[in-house]
KEVO-130405 format. One record per residue (C-alpha): y, x, z. Coordinates in pm, 1 decimal. Each point is the difference from the previous one (the first is absolute). Layout:
residues N
[pt [Y,X,Z]]
...
//
This chain:
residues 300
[pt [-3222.7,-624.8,-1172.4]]
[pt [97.9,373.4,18.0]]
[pt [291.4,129.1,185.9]]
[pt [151.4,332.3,42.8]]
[pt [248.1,144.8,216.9]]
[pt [323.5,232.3,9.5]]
[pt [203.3,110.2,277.0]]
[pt [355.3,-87.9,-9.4]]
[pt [275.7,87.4,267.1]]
[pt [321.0,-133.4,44.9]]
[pt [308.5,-73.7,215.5]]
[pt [136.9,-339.2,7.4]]
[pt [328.2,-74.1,100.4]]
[pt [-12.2,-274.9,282.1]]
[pt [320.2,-180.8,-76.7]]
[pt [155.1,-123.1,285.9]]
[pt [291.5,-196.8,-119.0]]
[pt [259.8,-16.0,266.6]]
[pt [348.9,-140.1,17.2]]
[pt [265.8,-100.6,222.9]]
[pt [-8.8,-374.0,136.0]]
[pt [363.4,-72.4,-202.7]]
[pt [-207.8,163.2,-352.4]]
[pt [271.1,258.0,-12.3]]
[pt [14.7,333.1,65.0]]
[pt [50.2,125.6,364.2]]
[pt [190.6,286.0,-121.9]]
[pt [263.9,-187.3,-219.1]]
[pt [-56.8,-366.8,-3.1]]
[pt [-119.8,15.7,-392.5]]
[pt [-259.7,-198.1,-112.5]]
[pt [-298.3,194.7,-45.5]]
[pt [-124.5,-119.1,-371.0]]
[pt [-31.5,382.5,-174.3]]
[pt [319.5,-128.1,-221.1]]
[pt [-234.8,-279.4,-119.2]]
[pt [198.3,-316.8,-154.9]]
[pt [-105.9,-342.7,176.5]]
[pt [-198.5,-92.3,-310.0]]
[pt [-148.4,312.5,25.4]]
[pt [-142.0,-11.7,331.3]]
[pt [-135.2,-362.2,-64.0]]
[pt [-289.5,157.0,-284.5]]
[pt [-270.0,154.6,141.3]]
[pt [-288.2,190.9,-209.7]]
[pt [-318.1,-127.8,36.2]]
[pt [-251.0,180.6,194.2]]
[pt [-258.8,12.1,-279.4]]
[pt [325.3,184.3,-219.9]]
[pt [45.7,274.5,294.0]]
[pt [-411.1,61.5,71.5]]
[pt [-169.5,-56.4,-306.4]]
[pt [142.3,49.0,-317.5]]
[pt [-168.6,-99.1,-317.8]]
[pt [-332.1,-73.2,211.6]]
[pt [-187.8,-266.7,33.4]]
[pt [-201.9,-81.2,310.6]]
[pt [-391.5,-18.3,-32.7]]
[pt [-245.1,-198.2,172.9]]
[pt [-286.1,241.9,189.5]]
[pt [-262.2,-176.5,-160.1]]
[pt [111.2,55.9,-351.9]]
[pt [28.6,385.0,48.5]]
[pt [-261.7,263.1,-24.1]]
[pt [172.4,307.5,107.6]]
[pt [263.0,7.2,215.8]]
[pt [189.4,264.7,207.6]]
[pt [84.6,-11.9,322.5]]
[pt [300.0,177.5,156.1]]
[pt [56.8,37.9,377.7]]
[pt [415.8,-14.3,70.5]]
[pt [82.0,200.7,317.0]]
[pt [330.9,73.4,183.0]]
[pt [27.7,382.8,31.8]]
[pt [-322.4,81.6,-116.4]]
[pt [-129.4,373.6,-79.2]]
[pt [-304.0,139.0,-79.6]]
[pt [-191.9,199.5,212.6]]
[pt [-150.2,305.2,-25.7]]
[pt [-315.2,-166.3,-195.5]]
[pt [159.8,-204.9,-185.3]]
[pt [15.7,-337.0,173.0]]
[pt [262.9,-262.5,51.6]]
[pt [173.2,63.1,320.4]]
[pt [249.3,-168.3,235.9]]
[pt [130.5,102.1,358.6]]
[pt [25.4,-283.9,257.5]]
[pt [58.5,13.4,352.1]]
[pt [-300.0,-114.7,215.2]]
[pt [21.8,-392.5,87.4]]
[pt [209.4,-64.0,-286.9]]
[pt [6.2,-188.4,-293.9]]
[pt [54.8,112.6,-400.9]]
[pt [26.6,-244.8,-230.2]]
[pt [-182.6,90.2,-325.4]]
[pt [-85.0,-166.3,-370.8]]
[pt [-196.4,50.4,-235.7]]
[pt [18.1,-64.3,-404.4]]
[pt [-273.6,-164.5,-234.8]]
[pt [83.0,85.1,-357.9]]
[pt [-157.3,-10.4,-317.7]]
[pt [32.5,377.7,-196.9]]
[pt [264.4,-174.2,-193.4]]
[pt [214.8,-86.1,315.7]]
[pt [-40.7,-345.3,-3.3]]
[pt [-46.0,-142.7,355.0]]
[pt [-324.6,-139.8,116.9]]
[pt [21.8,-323.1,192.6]]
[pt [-277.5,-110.8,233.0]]
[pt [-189.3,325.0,90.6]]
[pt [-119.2,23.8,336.6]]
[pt [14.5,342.3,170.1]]
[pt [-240.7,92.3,286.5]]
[pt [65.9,222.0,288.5]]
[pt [-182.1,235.6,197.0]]
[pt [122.6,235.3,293.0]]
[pt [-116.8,294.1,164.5]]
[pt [156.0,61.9,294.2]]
[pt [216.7,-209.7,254.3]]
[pt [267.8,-125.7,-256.9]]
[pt [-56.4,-410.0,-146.9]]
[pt [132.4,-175.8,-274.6]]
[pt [144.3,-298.5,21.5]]
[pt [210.8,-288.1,-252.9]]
[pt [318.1,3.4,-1.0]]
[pt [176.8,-304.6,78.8]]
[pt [21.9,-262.5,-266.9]]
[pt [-286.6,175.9,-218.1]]
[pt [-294.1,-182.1,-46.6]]
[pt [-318.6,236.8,45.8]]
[pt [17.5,394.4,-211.6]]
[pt [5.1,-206.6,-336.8]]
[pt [273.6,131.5,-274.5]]
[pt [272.5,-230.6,-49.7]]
[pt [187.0,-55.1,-316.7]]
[pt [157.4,344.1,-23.4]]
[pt [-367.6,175.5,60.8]]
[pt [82.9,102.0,352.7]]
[pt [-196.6,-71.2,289.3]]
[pt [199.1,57.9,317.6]]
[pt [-199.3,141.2,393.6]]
[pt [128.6,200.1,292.3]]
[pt [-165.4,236.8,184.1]]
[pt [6.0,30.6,399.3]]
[pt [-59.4,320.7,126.4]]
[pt [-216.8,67.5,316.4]]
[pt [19.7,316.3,246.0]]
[pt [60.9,334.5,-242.5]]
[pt [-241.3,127.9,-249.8]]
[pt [-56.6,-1.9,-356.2]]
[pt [-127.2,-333.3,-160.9]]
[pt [-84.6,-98.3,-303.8]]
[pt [32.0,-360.5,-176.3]]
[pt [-209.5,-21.7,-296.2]]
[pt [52.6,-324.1,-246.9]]
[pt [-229.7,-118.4,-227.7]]
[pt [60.7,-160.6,-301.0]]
[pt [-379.2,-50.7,-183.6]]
[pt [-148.0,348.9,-40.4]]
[pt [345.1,159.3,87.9]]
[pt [59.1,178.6,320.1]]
[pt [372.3,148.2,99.3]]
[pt [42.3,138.8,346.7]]
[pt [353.0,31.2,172.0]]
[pt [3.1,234.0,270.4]]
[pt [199.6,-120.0,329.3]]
[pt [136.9,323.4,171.9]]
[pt [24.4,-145.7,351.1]]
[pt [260.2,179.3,196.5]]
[pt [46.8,-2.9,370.2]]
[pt [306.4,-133.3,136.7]]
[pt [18.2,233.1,212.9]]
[pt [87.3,294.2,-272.1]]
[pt [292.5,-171.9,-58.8]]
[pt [330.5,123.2,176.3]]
[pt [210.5,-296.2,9.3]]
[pt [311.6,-2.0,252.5]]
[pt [-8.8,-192.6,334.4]]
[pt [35.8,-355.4,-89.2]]
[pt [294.5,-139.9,230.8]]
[pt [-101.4,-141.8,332.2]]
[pt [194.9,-367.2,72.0]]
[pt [-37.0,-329.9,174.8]]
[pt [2.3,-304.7,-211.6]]
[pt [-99.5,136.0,-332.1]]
[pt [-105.0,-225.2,-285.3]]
[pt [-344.8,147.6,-61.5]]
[pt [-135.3,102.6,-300.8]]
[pt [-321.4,-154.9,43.4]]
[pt [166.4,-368.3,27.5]]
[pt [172.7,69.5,-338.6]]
[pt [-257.3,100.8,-163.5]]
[pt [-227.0,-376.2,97.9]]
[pt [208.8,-101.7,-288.6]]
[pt [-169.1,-175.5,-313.9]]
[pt [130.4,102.7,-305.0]]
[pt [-31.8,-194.4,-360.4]]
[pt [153.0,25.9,-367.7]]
[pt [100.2,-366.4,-127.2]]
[pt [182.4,26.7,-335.3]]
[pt [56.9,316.6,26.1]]
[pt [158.3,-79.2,336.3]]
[pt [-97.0,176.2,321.5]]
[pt [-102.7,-205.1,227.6]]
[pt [-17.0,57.6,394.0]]
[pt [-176.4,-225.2,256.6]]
[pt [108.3,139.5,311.3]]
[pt [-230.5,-93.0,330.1]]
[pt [193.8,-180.2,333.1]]
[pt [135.0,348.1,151.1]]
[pt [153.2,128.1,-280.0]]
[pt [154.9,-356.6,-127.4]]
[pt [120.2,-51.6,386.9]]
[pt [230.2,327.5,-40.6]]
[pt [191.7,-114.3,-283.4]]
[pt [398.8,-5.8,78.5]]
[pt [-103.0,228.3,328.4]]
[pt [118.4,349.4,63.8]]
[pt [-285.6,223.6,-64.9]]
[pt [-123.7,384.1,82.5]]
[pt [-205.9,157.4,-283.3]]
[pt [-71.4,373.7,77.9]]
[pt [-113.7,219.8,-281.5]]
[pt [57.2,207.5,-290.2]]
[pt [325.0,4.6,-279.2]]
[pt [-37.0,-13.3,-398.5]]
[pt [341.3,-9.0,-160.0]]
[pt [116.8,-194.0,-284.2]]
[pt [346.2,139.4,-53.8]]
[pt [106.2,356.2,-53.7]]
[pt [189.4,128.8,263.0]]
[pt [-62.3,137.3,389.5]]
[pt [156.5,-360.7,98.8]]
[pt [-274.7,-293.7,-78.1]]
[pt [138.3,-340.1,-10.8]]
[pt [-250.8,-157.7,-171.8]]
[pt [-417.1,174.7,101.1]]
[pt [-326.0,-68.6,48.9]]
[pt [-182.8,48.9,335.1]]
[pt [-359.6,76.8,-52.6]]
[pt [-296.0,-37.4,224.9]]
[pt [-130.8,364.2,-127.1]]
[pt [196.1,315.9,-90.4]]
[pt [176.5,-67.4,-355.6]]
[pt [-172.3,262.6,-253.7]]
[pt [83.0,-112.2,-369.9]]
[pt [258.3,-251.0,-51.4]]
[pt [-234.3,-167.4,-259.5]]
[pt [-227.2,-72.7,239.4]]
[pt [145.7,-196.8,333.3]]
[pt [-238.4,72.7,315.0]]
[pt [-155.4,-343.3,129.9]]
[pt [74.8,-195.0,-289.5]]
[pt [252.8,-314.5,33.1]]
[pt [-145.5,-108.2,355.0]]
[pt [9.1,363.5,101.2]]
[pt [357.1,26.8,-77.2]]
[pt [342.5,-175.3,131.8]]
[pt [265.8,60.5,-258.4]]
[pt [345.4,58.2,228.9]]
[pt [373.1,-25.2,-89.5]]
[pt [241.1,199.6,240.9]]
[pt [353.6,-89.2,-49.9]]
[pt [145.0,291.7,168.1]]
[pt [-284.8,251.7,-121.2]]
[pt [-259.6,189.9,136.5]]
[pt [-79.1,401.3,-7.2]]
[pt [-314.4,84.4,-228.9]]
[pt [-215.5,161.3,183.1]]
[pt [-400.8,28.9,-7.7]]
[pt [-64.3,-8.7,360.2]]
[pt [-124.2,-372.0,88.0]]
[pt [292.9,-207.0,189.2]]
[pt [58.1,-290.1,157.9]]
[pt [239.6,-323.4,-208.1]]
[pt [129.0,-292.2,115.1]]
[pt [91.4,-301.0,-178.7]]
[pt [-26.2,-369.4,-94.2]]
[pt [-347.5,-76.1,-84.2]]
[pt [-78.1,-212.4,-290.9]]
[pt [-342.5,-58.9,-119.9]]
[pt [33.9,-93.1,-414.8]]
[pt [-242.5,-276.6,-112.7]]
[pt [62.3,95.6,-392.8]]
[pt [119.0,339.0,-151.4]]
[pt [-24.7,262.6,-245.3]]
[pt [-129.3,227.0,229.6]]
[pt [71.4,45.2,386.5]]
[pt [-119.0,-251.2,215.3]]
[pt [247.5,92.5,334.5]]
[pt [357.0,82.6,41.7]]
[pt [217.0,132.4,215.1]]
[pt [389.6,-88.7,11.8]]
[pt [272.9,197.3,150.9]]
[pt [-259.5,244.5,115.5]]
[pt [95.3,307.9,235.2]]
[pt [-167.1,276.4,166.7]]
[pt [-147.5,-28.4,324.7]]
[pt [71.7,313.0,200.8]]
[pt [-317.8,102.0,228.7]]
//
């Protein structure tokens, strides 16, 4: 079999779907359909209809050349030429890669091989079996960074080599405000022992014993702001485990993220904060896996 390569980067947009408990808008009590009728909103397109049009997918062994495309979030290239991606230093980037014949038809059942030099790993992502291409051609891996340098991941597909350069960065060039100092906080680190998992196209959240025990309870969740109306007065935001820096791409990911709804509004502001509000843990969603009702400021 003979393979070659190309270099391809893009920027996804991480959907996070969120919506008030009630379905309606925060703002005005609307539904929130996009002016959709109810027969509408009950016909999805396929997937295969969205991501592969007039394709059909290939087995690996029936192919003899095949190309292989890495898919990076905010990649660049670097002064020679190769794949790169900044990522602070004990952190993770979740990455893909695309198996395709030069037609563009998706190649199912190639197995990609990793090698590292440096500190970084590579690791499955959850509910992926092995770096094998599913239907769609993709094979799916993250990449946790060690202590800051520059690493490079090579993968391997037969006689094809790609490399992906991992920037490391320190945390400690960032300059990221003072987090807030208070007693009692919900921790970040208990939120995030949450196991996520797609059933139906339904997000699924199995939350361990301290998170489930909270549910109903007044919580404290210190951190940053991401709005989701327009206006200096959010009603209806997104606190975020990490500084908000692209709206299509929510810091943390659902666990990493408590979706809050302030009746009588809170400032926007990009200095991290203190809420407080009723704490419920959602089992099945569209995207957020906490809220917090009639949330308020903490003053510190």
């Amino acid at each position: 079999m003979r393979f070659t390569g190309r270099i391809a980067v893009f920027l996804p947009l991480t959907l996070l779907v969120v919506s008030p408990a009630s379905g309606q808008s925060a703002e005005t009590g609307q539904t929130l359909n996009g002016g959709l009728s109810e027969e509408e909103m009950t016909v999805e397109p396929s997937l295969d209809s969205i991501l592969l049009p007039d394709t059909k997918a290939v087995d690996a062994a029936d192919v003899d050349t095949v190309v292989m495309t890495p898919l990076v979030r905010g990649g660049y290239l670097d002064m020679n030429g190769r794949l790169t991606i900044d990522v602070l230093e004990r952190d993770q980037a979740p990455l893909a890669l695309q198996v395709m014949t030069p037609r563009g038809d998706p190649v199912v059942g190639a197995t990609v091989e990793f090698s590292v030099v440096g500190d970084s790993t590579i690791s499955e992502l959850e509910g992926t079996t092995g770096f094998v291409t599913d239907d769609y051609g993709i094979a799916e891996f993250s990449v946790y960074t060690g202590a800051m340098n520059i690493d490079v991941v090579t993968a391997e597909i037969g006689e094809t080599k790609i490399d992906i350069v991992i920037n490391v960065i320190s945390r400690l060039a960032l300059t990221a405000p003072e987090l807030p100092v208070v007693e009692n906080l919900v921790q970040w680190s208990e939120l995030m022992q949450t196991s996520l998992r797609y059933e139906s196209q339904e997000l699924i959240a199995d939350f361990p014993e301290i998170i489930s025990s909270r549910a109903g309870d007044s919580a404290l969740i210190a951190r940053f702001r991401l709005p989701l109306q327009t206006g200096s007065e959010q009603q209806w935001f997104l606190l975020t485990s990490a500084p908000p820096h692209c709206f299509f791409d929510i810091p943390g990911g659902p666990v990493g993220t408590v979706e809050v709804l302030a009746p009588n509004g809170v400032e926007l502001a990009w200095d991290p904060v203190v809420v407080e509000g009723r704490f419920e843990p959602i089992e099945k969603g569209e995207g957020t896996v906490y809220r917090l009702h009639d949330a308020k400021l903490v003053k510190r």
